[in-house]
N, C-alpha and C positions, 0 to 999 in steps of 0.2 A: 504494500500500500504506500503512496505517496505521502512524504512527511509536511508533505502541506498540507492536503487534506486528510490528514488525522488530526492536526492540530485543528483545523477550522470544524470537524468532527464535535471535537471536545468542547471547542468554545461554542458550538452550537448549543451545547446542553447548557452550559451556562447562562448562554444569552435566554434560549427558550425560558428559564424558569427565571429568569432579570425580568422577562416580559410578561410572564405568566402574575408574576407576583402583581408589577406593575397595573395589570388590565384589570385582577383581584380588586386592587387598591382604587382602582377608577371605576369602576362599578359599583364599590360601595359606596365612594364619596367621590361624587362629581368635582370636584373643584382643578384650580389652575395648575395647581402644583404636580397635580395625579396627570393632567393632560400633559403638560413640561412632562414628567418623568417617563409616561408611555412614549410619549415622540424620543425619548433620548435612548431607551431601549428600541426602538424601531432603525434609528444609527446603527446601532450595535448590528441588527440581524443583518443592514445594508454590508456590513463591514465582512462579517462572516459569509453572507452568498457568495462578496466579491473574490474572497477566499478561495470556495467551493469553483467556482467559473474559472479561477486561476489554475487549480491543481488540476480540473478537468480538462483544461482547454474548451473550454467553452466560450462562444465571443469571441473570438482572438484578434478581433478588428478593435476591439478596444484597449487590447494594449497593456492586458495585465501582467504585472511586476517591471513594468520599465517604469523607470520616471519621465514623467512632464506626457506622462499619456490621459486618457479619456478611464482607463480603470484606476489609473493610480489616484486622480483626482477622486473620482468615485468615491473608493476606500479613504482616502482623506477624508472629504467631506461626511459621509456615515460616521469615522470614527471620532473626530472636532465633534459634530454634534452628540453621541453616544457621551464623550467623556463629560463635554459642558452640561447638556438636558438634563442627566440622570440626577448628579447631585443638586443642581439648580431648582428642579422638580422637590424633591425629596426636601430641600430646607424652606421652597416655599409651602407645602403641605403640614410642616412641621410649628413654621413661625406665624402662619396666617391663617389659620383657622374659620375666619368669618369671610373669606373668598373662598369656601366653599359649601357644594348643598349637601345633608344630607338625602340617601334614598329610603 
């Protein structure tokens, strides 16, 4: 098996239950923070597909694992947003409570 996609494999499982927890968490309480933190797990799974497409060769017009390509940008931009959304998410749910509704 390819050592890229084993690794993109693993952080699959990670991210799924980043996001599983996440959609949990916005289901019960609608508010801003829960939607920030789902969109920044949603980065994340962009980051691991790009992964997946990379080990498989999938797309290859996009350019994955060169720099200054159309996948490497991709994978940046998923992974900027993954890193900034999640915790951003998560302290505004934590600190502002009245920007959200209960269900």
């Amino acid at each position: 098996m390819n050592a890229i996609l084993l690794k993109a494999l693993i952080g699959f499982i990670i991210v799924s239950a980043l996001l599983v927890w996440s959609a949990q968490r916005l289901l019960r309480r609608f508010g801003l923070g829960e939607v920030v933190q789902t969109l920044g797990a949603l980065g994340f799974l962009i980051v691991i597909l790009a992964h997946v497409c990379e080990a498989l060769r999938l797309f290859s017009s996009m350019g994955w694992g060169r720099p200054s390509s159309a996948g490497h940008y991709l994978d940046l931009a998923g992974a900027a947003a993954g890193l900034s959304l999640v915790p951003i998410g998560y302290m505004l749910s934590r600190s502002h409570p009245l920007l959200e509704k209960e269900r």
